[in-house]
N, C-alpha and C positions, 0 to 999 in steps of 0.2 A: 504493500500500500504506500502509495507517497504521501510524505510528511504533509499536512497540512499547517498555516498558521494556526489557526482558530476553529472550533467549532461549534456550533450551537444545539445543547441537547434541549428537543423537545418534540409533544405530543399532544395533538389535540385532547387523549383523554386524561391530561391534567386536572381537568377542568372534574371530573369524578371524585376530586377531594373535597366534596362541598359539605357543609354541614346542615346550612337551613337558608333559606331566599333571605333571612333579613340578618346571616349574621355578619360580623365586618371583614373574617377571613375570607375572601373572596379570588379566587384564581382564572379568573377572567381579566385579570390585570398583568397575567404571563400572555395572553391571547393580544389585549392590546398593547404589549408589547412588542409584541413578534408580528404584528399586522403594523407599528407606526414602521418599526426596518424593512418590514418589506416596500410599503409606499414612498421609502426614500431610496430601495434599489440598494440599498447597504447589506442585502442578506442573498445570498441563492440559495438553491438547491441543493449543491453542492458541500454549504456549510451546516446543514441539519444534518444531526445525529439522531436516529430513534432510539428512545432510551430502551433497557431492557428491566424487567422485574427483581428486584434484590429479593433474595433464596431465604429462607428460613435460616439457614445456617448464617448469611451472612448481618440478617436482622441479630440474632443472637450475637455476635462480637461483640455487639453492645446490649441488647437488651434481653433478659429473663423470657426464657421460652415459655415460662406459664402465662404472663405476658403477653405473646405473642399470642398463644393460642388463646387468652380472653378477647383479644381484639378480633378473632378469626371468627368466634363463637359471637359477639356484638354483632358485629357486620351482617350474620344470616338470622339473627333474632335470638340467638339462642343463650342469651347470658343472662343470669337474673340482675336486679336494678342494685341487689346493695352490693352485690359482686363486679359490678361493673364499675360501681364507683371507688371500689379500694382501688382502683388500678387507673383512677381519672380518667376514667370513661360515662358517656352519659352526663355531664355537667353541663351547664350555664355555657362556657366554654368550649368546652370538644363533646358537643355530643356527640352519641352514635347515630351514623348515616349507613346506609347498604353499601355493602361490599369494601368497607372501610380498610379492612387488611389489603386488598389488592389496590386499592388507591394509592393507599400510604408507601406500599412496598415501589410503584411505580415512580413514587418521588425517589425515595432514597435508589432505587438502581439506576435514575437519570444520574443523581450525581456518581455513583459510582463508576457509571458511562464515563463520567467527563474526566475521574481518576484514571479511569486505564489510557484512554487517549493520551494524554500530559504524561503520565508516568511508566508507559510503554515507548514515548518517543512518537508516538503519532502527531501528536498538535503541543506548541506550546501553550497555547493557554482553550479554556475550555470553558461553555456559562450553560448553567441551569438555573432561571428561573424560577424554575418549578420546587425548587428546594431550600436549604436555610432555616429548619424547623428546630430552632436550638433548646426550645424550651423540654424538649421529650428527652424524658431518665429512663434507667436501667428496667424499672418495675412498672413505671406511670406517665400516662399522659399528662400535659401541663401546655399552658398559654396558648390551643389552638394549634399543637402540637402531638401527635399520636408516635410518630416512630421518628427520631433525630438524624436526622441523612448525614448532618456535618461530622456527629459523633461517630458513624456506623465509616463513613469514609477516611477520616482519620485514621481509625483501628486498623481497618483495610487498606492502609498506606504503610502501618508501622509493620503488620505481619505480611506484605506480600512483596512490600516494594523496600523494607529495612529505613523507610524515610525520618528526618527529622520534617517536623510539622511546623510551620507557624499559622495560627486560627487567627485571624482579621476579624472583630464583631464590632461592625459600625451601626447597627440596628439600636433604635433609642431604649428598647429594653435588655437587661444584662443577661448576656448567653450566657446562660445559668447550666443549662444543662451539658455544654460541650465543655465548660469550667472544670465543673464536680465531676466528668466521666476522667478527664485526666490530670485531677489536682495531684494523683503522686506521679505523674510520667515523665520525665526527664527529655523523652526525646518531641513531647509536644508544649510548643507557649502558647498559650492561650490571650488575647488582648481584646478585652473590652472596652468601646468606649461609648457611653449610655448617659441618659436622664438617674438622674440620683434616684436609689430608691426608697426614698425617705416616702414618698408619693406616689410612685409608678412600682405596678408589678414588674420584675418577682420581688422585690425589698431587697436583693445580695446584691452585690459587685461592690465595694468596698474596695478603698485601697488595700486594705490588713488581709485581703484574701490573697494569700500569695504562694499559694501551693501548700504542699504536705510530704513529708520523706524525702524519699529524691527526686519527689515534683519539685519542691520548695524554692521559690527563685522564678519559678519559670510559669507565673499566672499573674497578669497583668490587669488592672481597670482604672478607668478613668471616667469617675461617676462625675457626671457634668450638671451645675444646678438650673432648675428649671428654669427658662426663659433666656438660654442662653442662645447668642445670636451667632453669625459663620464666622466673626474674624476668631472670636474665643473657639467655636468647636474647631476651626481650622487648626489652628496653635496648637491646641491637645492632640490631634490628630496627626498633625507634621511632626511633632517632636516626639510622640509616641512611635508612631511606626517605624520611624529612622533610627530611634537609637533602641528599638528592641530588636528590628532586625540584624542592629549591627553587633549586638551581645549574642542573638542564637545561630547567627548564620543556618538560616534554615535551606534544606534540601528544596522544600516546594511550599505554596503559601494558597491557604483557603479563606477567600473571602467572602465574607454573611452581609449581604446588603440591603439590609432593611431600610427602608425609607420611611420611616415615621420618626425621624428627627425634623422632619419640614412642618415650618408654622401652621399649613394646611391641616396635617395629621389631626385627625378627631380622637384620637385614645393617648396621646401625651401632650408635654407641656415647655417644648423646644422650640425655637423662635428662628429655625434656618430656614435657607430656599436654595433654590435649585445650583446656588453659586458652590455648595459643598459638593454636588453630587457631579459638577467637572471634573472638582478638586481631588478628589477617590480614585476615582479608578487611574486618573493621570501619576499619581505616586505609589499607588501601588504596584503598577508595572514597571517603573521604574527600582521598584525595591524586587519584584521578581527576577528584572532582568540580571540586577548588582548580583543577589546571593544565590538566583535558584536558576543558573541556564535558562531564563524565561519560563518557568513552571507557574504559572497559577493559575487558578479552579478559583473561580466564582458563582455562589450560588446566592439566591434571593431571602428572602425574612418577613418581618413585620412590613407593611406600607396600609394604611387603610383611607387612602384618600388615592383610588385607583382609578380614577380620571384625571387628575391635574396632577400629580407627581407620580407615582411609581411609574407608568409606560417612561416618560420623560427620564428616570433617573435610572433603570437600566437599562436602557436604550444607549446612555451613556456609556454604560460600561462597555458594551458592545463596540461602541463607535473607537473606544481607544484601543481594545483590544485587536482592531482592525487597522488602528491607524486613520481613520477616516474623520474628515474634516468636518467639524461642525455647524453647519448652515446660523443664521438667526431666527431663522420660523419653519416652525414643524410644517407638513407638506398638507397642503390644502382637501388632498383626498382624503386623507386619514381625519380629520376635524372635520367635514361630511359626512364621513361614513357610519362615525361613533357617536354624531353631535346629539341625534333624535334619542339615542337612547339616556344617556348622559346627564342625572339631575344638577348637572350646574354647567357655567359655560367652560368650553374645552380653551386652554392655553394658547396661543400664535407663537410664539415665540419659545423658545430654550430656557431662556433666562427668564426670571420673573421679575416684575416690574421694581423698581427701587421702593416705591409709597407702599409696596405690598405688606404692612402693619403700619399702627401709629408704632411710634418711640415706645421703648420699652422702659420705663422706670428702673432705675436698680442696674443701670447698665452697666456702670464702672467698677460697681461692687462686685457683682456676679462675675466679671472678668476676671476680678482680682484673686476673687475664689477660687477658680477656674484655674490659675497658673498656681498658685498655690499646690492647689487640687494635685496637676501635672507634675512639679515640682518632688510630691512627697511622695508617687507612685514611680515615676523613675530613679528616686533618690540612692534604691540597691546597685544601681545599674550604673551611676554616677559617679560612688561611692567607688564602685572594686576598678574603674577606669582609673580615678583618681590615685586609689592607691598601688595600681598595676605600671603608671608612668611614674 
């Protein structure tokens, strides 16, 4: 097979993750995704990948096969309601939907897809969309989350490929779950950086969580105070990634790109726009290219405002991953096509407007938080430079 740059895993029946018409996890925002790059001629044929089904066994690398088989038994009816719930299933949250195992298993084997491609030497870098589900643990569903693809693929890098990991979590809630599956592993960092959870689910990402045994060291967060705006998340963001990649020299780099840090977002309390989401994927490829021969795997997260940011902000990723120059206005057909369904009006442009909030009170404080904040979470990192020159 010839090397490709780039490929794009995806399938119409992503869209079979669903839980209920009104709830805000919605994957219809991977579809307008992949219909804004088609209508800019940024995607072919040639660059889809169909994903394939992640195996039981591979589900288990990370998650409790009793586990597994509750989710198997929910999906066709058949689990009772207080058994469902010890295992976070059936909530508020992640209800049970039909055929929820074979949904889920489809997310996590897209990414797994995008593993072998990048870590076989096929493509340097690789995006699924469809995946990004950090909040799912070893035993239980959690935040909208049934089986964690980032976690399962990790594991699936360390036992097949001998890879060191570095996990990228720029989603405004704290990857909680890809955290605690490798707070003792030495050869995975973990770096969060999120909405503090003094106020937003899951309440952890803490600076003090910094791994466990011969994890210890190697678990990063950068809980950011609500109403913070791009120049402060930029900061946390630039001086996080650069100088944690430059402590683990990772083999390959997984990035979780949730969009619900943008002002838009309806379930947090962050005051960014679409100026962060150039900002990401433009340093993160540059940090693939420096430590990992171009290795990075990018997958999706949180976004719940999937008309006006999420298409727009991986879209982005896409575009860098390809090299592809960014126009100033999204492509006339695509804001047609989506507009009737659409309860608010669709974006023209990339960028979002300057007036797009009033001033945010508390702006110099919260900044000063914020480096602070940065300041005390790479302080280990600082510290053993310092004393190593």
């Amino acid at each position: 097979m010839t090397k490709k740059d780039t490929v794009f895993i995806y399938s119409p029946n992503f869209q079979q993750y669903k839980f209920t018409n009104d709830h805000p996890f919605n994957q219809l925002r991977v579809e307008l995704t992949y219909d804004l790059l088609k209508e800019m001629k940024a995607i072919n044929e040639i660059d889809i990948i169909e994903p394939r089904l992640a195996s039981v066994d591979e589900l288990a690398l990370v998650h409790d096969k009793k586990y597994i088989k509750a989710v198997q038994l929910a999906g066709h009816g058949q689990l009772a309601q207080k058994e469902a719930l010890n295992y976070g299933i059936g909530t508020e949250d992640t209800p049970i939907f039909p055929q929820m195992h074979e949904a889920s298993s489809l997310l996590v084997g897209a990414t797994l897809t995008a593993v072998d491609f990048v870590m076989e030497g096929k493509a340097n870098h690789a995006a699924n969309f469809g995946g990004g589900l950090h909040h799912g643990f070893q035993g239980k569903a959690s935040g909208f989350c049934i089986y964690n693809d980032s976690s399962v693929a990790i594991k699936y890098m360390l036992e097949k490929y001998g890879a060191k990991v570095l996990y990228i979590d720029t989603d405004a809630h704290h990857g909680d779950g890809v955290q605690w599956t490798f707070y003792d592993e030495p050869n995975v960092c973990t770096l969060s950086i999120h909405e503090t959870g003094r106020y937003l689910f899951p309440g952890t990402g803490n600076i003090t969580e910094r791994g466990a045994g011969l994890g210890y060291g190697y678990s990063f967060n950068i809980p950011l105070d609500a109403f913070t705006e791009d120049e402060s998340w930029l900061h946390a963001y630039r001086a996080s990634i650069e100088e944690v990649a430059a402590f683990f020299k990772p083999d390959v780099i997984l990035t979780q790109n949730g969009t619900d840090a943008h002002y838009y977002d309806p379930l947090t309390h962050l005051s960014t726009t679409m100026s962060i989401y150039h900002e990401i994927p433009r340093i993160a490829h540059q940090i693939a290219h420096k430590y990992c021969n171009g290795r990075w795997i990018a997958v999706g997260g949180g976004g719940y405002d999937i008309w006006r940011v999420v298409p727009r902000a991986w879209s982005l990723i896409w575009l860098e991953m390809i090299n592809w120059k960014v126009p100033d206005e999204l492509p006339k057909s695509w804001i047609e096509k989506w507009q009737k369904q659409a309860p608010v009006q669709l974006p023209k442009h990339w960028y979002d407007p300057k007036d797009l909030y009033k001033p945010i009170p508390r702006k110099l404080e919260i900044e000063e938080k914020n480096a602070l904040t940065v300041s005390k979470a790479l302080n280990p990192i600082r510290r053993t430079k310092y004393e190593d020159e």
